[in-house]
N, C-alpha and C positions, 0 to 999 in steps of 0.2 A: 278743686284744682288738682289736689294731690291723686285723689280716686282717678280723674283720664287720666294725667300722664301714664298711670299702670295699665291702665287701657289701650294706651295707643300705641306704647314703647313694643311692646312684643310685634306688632305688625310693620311698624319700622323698622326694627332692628332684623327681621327677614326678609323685607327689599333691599336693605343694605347689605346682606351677605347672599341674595341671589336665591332666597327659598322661595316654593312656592307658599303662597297662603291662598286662604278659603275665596271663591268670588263667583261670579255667576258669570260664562261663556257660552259663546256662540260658534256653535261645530257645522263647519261647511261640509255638508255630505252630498252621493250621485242618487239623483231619482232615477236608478234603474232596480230592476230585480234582478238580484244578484244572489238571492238564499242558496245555501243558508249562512253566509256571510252576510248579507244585509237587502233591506229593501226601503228605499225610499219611495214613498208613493202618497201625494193627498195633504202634503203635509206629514204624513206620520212617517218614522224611521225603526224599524225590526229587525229581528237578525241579531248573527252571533256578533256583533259589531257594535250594536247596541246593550248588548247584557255586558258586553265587557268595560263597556266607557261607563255604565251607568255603574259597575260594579268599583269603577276608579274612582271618579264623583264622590259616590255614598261615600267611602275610604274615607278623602280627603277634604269634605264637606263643601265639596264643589255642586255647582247648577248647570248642568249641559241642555240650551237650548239644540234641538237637529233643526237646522233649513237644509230639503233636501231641493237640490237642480242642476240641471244637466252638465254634464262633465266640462261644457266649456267655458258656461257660464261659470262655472263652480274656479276655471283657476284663475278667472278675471274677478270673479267677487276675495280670491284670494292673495293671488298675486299681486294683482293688477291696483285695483280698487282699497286693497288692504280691510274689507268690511267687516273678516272672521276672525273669531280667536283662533280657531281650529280646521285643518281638514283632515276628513277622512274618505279613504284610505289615501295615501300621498307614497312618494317615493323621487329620492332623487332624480332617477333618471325621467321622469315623466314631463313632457310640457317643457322640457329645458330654456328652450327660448322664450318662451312668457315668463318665464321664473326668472330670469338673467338678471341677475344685479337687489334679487331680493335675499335678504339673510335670512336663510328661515333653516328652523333646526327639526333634525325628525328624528323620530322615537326608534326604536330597534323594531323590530318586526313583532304585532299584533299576532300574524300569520301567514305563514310561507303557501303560495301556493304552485302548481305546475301549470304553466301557460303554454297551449302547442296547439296543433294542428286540428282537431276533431274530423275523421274523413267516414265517409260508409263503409262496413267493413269489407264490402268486395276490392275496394280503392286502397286498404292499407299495405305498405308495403313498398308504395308507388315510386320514383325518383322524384325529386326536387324538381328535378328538370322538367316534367309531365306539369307539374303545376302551373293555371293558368290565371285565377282566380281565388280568392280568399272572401270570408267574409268577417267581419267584428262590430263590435258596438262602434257607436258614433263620438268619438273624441280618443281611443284608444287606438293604441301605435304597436302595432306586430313587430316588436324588435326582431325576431329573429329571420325576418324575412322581408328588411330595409334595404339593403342592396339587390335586392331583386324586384322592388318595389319601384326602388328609383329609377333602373335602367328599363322600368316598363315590359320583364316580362311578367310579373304578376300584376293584375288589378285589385284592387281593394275596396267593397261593398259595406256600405258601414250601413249598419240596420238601430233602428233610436232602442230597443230591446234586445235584452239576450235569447227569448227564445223565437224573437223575428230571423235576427242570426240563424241560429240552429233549422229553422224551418228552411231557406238558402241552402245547407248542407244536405238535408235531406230529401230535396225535390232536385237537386242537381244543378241548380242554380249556378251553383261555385263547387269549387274543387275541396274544400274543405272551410272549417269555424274554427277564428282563432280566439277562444277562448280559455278559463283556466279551469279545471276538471272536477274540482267540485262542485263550483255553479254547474257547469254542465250536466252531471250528472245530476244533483237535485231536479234543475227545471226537464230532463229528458223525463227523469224517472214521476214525479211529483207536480208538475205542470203540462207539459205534451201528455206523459202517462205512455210514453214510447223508451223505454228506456235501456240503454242499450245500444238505439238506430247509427248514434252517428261513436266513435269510437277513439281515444289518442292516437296516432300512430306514432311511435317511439322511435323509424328510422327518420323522421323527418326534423327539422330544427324544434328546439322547444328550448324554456329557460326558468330555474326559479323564481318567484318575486314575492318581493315582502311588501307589505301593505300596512305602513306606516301610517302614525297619529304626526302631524306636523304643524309649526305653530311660526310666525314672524316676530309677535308681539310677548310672546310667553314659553323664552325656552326652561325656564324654572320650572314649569309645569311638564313641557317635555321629559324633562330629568325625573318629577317625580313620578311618573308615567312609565319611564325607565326602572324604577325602584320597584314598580308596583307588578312590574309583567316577571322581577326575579322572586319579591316576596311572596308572591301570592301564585304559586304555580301550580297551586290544588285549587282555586278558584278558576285561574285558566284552563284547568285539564279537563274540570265538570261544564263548562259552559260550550266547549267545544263537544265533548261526549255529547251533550243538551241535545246541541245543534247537527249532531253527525258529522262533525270533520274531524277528516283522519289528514293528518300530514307526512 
Protein backbone atom coordinates (compact mmCIF):
# COMPACT_ATOMS: atom_id res chain seq x y z
CA UNK A 1 0.00 0.00 0.00
CA UNK A 2 2.61 2.39 1.03
CA UNK A 3 4.79 1.64 -2.43
CA UNK A 4 1.32 3.13 -4.68
CA UNK A 5 0.52 5.89 -2.68
CA UNK A 6 4.32 7.08 -3.83
CA UNK A 7 3.31 5.98 -7.15
CA UNK A 8 0.20 7.88 -7.62
CA UNK A 9 0.86 11.04 -5.31
CA UNK A 10 3.24 12.63 -7.93
CA UNK A 11 0.56 12.43 -10.83
CA UNK A 12 -2.05 13.79 -8.60
CA UNK A 13 -0.34 16.36 -7.04
CA UNK A 14 0.31 17.72 -10.94
CA UNK A 15 -3.40 17.74 -11.86
CA UNK A 16 -3.84 19.52 -8.84
CA UNK A 17 -1.58 22.42 -9.66
CA UNK A 18 -2.40 22.37 -13.46
CA UNK A 19 0.96 20.49 -14.80
CA UNK A 20 1.07 18.61 -17.61
CA UNK A 21 2.08 14.89 -17.21
CA UNK A 22 3.02 12.16 -19.54
CA UNK A 23 -0.34 10.41 -21.77
CA UNK A 24 -0.97 9.38 -25.11
CA UNK A 25 -3.14 12.16 -27.44
CA UNK A 26 -4.81 12.56 -30.31
CA UNK A 27 -3.73 15.50 -32.70
CA UNK A 28 -6.38 16.55 -35.30
CA UNK A 29 -4.46 17.68 -38.36
CA UNK A 30 -5.45 18.81 -42.52
CA UNK A 31 -4.97 16.23 -45.22
CA UNK A 32 -3.56 18.66 -47.49
CA UNK A 33 -0.11 19.22 -48.86
CA UNK A 34 1.02 21.83 -47.42
CA UNK A 35 5.38 21.12 -47.36
CA UNK A 36 7.25 21.85 -46.14
CA UNK A 37 5.19 22.70 -43.05
CA UNK A 38 3.27 19.52 -43.32
CA UNK A 39 1.38 16.85 -45.27
CA UNK A 40 -1.29 14.88 -44.39
CA UNK A 41 -1.91 12.16 -46.70
CA UNK A 42 -2.98 8.00 -46.36
CA UNK A 43 -3.21 8.32 -42.94
CA UNK A 44 0.33 9.31 -42.55
CA UNK A 45 1.47 13.04 -41.26
CA UNK A 46 5.18 14.66 -42.43
CA UNK A 47 6.51 17.95 -42.50
CA UNK A 48 8.14 20.48 -40.45
CA UNK A 49 4.93 20.01 -38.23
CA UNK A 50 5.48 16.79 -37.52
CA UNK A 51 9.33 16.74 -36.40
CA UNK A 52 8.42 19.60 -34.16
CA UNK A 53 5.40 17.78 -32.19
CA UNK A 54 7.22 14.69 -32.24
CA UNK A 55 10.30 16.48 -30.90
CA UNK A 56 7.74 17.93 -27.89
CA UNK A 57 6.27 14.34 -27.35
CA UNK A 58 9.90 12.69 -26.99
CA UNK A 59 10.55 15.78 -24.36
CA UNK A 60 7.71 15.27 -22.32
CA UNK A 61 7.04 11.49 -22.75
CA UNK A 62 3.93 12.08 -24.59
CA UNK A 63 2.30 9.79 -27.57
CA UNK A 64 0.93 11.84 -30.43
CA UNK A 65 -1.38 9.78 -32.51
CA UNK A 66 -2.01 12.33 -36.32
CA UNK A 67 -5.63 11.68 -37.99
CA UNK A 68 -5.17 13.77 -40.73
CA UNK A 69 -8.90 15.12 -42.61
CA UNK A 70 -10.04 17.75 -44.29
CA UNK A 71 -10.15 21.21 -42.91
CA UNK A 72 -13.73 21.03 -42.15
CA UNK A 73 -14.21 18.02 -40.89
CA UNK A 74 -11.11 18.65 -38.87
CA UNK A 75 -13.01 21.69 -36.67
CA UNK A 76 -16.37 19.75 -36.25
CA UNK A 77 -14.21 16.58 -35.05
CA UNK A 78 -12.66 19.54 -32.90
CA UNK A 79 -14.93 21.94 -32.00
CA UNK A 80 -17.87 20.65 -32.59
CA UNK A 81 -17.76 16.85 -31.59
CA UNK A 82 -14.94 17.60 -29.07
CA UNK A 83 -13.21 14.00 -30.43
CA UNK A 84 -9.21 15.56 -30.37
CA UNK A 85 -6.78 16.16 -27.81
CA UNK A 86 -5.22 18.36 -30.27
CA UNK A 87 -5.32 20.59 -33.50
CA UNK A 88 -2.94 21.42 -35.79
CA UNK A 89 -2.10 24.11 -37.14
CA UNK A 90 -5.19 26.32 -35.34
CA UNK A 91 -5.54 30.07 -34.67
CA UNK A 92 -7.94 32.25 -33.12
CA UNK A 93 -9.30 33.91 -35.70
CA UNK A 94 -10.05 30.87 -37.84
CA UNK A 95 -13.67 29.11 -37.96
CA UNK A 96 -14.87 31.58 -35.34
CA UNK A 97 -18.32 30.68 -35.62
CA UNK A 98 -17.95 26.92 -35.25
CA UNK A 99 -15.62 27.58 -32.44
CA UNK A 100 -18.25 30.00 -30.52
CA UNK A 101 -18.58 29.11 -27.09
CA UNK A 102 -15.72 26.44 -26.87
CA UNK A 103 -12.69 27.32 -24.34
CA UNK A 104 -9.95 26.25 -26.02
CA UNK A 105 -6.39 27.56 -25.38
CA UNK A 106 -3.57 28.04 -28.12
CA UNK A 107 -0.07 27.82 -28.04
CA UNK A 108 2.07 30.96 -29.39
CA UNK A 109 3.16 30.38 -32.80
CA UNK A 110 4.80 27.03 -33.92
CA UNK A 111 5.43 29.42 -37.20
CA UNK A 112 4.74 32.72 -38.57
CA UNK A 113 3.89 32.59 -42.00
CA UNK A 114 3.01 35.49 -45.00
CA UNK A 115 -0.41 34.77 -46.40
CA UNK A 116 -1.25 37.03 -49.79
CA UNK A 117 -1.96 37.15 -53.25
CA UNK A 118 0.29 34.91 -55.55
CA UNK A 119 -0.39 36.64 -59.19
CA UNK A 120 1.68 35.80 -62.70
CA UNK A 121 4.38 38.17 -62.83
CA UNK A 122 3.00 40.20 -65.84
CA UNK A 123 -0.27 40.82 -63.30
CA UNK A 124 2.01 42.19 -60.30
CA UNK A 125 1.59 45.42 -59.52
CA UNK A 126 -2.22 45.46 -60.46
CA UNK A 127 -4.90 47.51 -58.24
CA UNK A 128 -7.27 45.80 -55.77
CA UNK A 129 -9.74 47.17 -57.70
CA UNK A 130 -8.83 44.98 -61.17
CA UNK A 131 -9.29 42.02 -58.97
CA UNK A 132 -12.02 39.64 -60.01
CA UNK A 133 -11.52 36.36 -58.75
CA UNK A 134 -9.14 34.48 -56.18
CA UNK A 135 -8.51 31.05 -55.65
CA UNK A 136 -7.61 28.94 -51.96
CA UNK A 137 -7.81 25.67 -50.57
CA UNK A 138 -11.31 24.36 -49.55
CA UNK A 139 -12.09 25.53 -45.77
CA UNK A 140 -9.67 28.50 -45.84
CA UNK A 141 -10.83 32.27 -45.45
CA UNK A 142 -8.73 35.03 -47.34
CA UNK A 143 -8.96 37.67 -44.53
CA UNK A 144 -7.67 40.11 -46.22
CA UNK A 145 -9.91 40.29 -48.92
CA UNK A 146 -13.48 39.73 -46.88
CA UNK A 147 -14.92 42.81 -47.58
CA UNK A 148 -14.68 42.57 -50.99
CA UNK A 149 -15.70 39.15 -50.78
CA UNK A 150 -18.78 39.96 -49.18
CA UNK A 151 -19.96 42.70 -51.39
CA UNK A 152 -19.35 40.34 -54.37
CA UNK A 153 -16.77 41.88 -56.18
CA UNK A 154 -14.35 39.25 -55.80
CA UNK A 155 -15.27 35.51 -56.23
CA UNK A 156 -13.69 32.75 -54.33
CA UNK A 157 -12.57 29.17 -56.01
CA UNK A 158 -11.74 26.88 -53.46
CA UNK A 159 -9.62 23.89 -54.99
CA UNK A 160 -9.42 20.41 -52.25
CA UNK A 161 -5.36 21.01 -52.86
CA UNK A 162 -2.77 23.59 -52.92
CA UNK A 163 -1.25 22.92 -55.98
CA UNK A 164 -4.87 22.47 -57.72
CA UNK A 165 -4.95 26.23 -56.27
CA UNK A 166 -1.74 27.18 -57.89
CA UNK A 167 -2.51 25.53 -61.28
CA UNK A 168 -6.09 28.20 -61.28
CA UNK A 169 -3.34 31.09 -61.03
CA UNK A 170 -1.38 29.89 -63.73
CA UNK A 171 -3.80 28.99 -66.43
CA UNK A 172 -5.72 32.27 -65.75
CA UNK A 173 -8.39 30.84 -64.28
CA UNK A 174 -8.45 33.52 -61.38
CA UNK A 175 -6.69 36.66 -60.87
CA UNK A 176 -4.50 35.30 -58.26
CA UNK A 177 -3.74 32.20 -55.22
CA UNK A 178 -4.28 32.98 -51.88
CA UNK A 179 -2.01 31.16 -50.17
CA UNK A 180 1.13 31.52 -47.70
CA UNK A 181 4.72 31.68 -49.44
CA UNK A 182 6.44 28.91 -48.39
CA UNK A 183 3.92 26.30 -49.21
CA UNK A 184 3.80 27.93 -52.35
CA UNK A 185 7.00 28.02 -53.11
CA UNK A 186 7.95 24.49 -52.15
CA UNK A 187 4.89 22.96 -54.17
CA UNK A 188 5.82 25.54 -57.38
CA UNK A 189 9.35 24.74 -57.05
CA UNK A 190 9.31 20.77 -55.86
CA UNK A 191 5.86 19.59 -56.91
CA UNK A 192 4.76 21.63 -60.30
CA UNK A 193 8.73 21.83 -60.86
CA UNK A 194 7.68 25.46 -62.25
CA UNK A 195 9.04 27.52 -59.81
CA UNK A 196 8.75 30.98 -59.80
CA UNK A 197 5.31 30.90 -62.34
CA UNK A 198 2.99 32.53 -60.01
CA UNK A 199 4.78 35.36 -57.58
CA UNK A 200 3.53 37.49 -54.10
CA UNK A 201 2.54 40.67 -55.03
CA UNK A 202 3.41 42.91 -52.05
CA UNK A 203 1.10 45.97 -53.17
CA UNK A 204 -1.81 43.90 -52.78
CA UNK A 205 -3.36 42.98 -49.16
CA UNK A 206 -1.51 40.32 -47.39
CA UNK A 207 -1.33 39.40 -43.47
CA UNK A 208 1.01 37.43 -40.94
CA UNK A 209 -0.35 34.25 -39.31
CA UNK A 210 0.79 32.09 -36.79
CA UNK A 211 -0.18 28.45 -36.86
CA UNK A 212 -0.87 27.41 -33.45
CA UNK A 213 -1.02 23.84 -31.46
CA UNK A 214 -4.48 24.17 -29.79
CA UNK A 215 -6.16 22.19 -27.29
CA UNK A 216 -10.16 22.28 -25.27
CA UNK A 217 -9.27 19.39 -23.00
CA UNK A 218 -5.47 20.17 -22.20
CA UNK A 219 -4.29 23.55 -21.77
CA UNK A 220 -1.51 22.25 -19.17
CA UNK A 221 -0.10 20.85 -22.18
CA UNK A 222 -0.58 23.97 -24.27
CA UNK A 223 1.57 25.76 -21.55
CA UNK A 224 4.11 23.19 -21.78
CA UNK A 225 4.20 23.45 -25.45
CA UNK A 226 4.74 26.99 -24.64
CA UNK A 227 7.81 26.21 -22.42
CA UNK A 228 9.08 24.13 -25.07
CA UNK A 229 9.12 26.43 -28.33
CA UNK A 230 11.31 29.07 -25.70
CA UNK A 231 13.69 26.22 -24.24
CA UNK A 232 14.50 24.57 -27.04
CA UNK A 233 15.11 27.19 -29.71
CA UNK A 234 18.12 25.29 -31.29
CA UNK A 235 15.85 22.40 -31.85
CA UNK A 236 13.39 24.75 -33.63
CA UNK A 237 15.99 26.51 -35.59
CA UNK A 238 17.58 23.04 -36.97
CA UNK A 239 14.14 21.47 -37.73
CA UNK A 240 13.18 24.53 -39.69
CA UNK A 241 16.71 24.82 -41.46
CA UNK A 242 15.75 20.58 -42.02
CA UNK A 243 12.77 21.73 -43.82
CA UNK A 244 13.93 25.04 -45.61
CA UNK A 245 11.74 27.69 -43.84
CA UNK A 246 12.87 30.91 -43.51
CA UNK A 247 10.52 33.32 -41.77
Amino acid sequence: MRSTAILIAPAMFALALGQAIAGNYTVGVESNDYLPIYKGEGGNYTGYARDLLDAFAAKHGHQFSYKPMPIARLFDEFAVKKSLDFKFPDNAMWQADIKKGANISYSTGAISVTEGLLVLPPNQGKSLATLKSIATLRGFTPWPYMAQIKSKAITVNEANTADAAIKMGISGRVDGVFLNTTSASYIMGEVLKTPGVLVLDDKLPKEKSEFSLSSIAHPEVIKQFNEFLIKEKDTVKKLKAKHRIAE
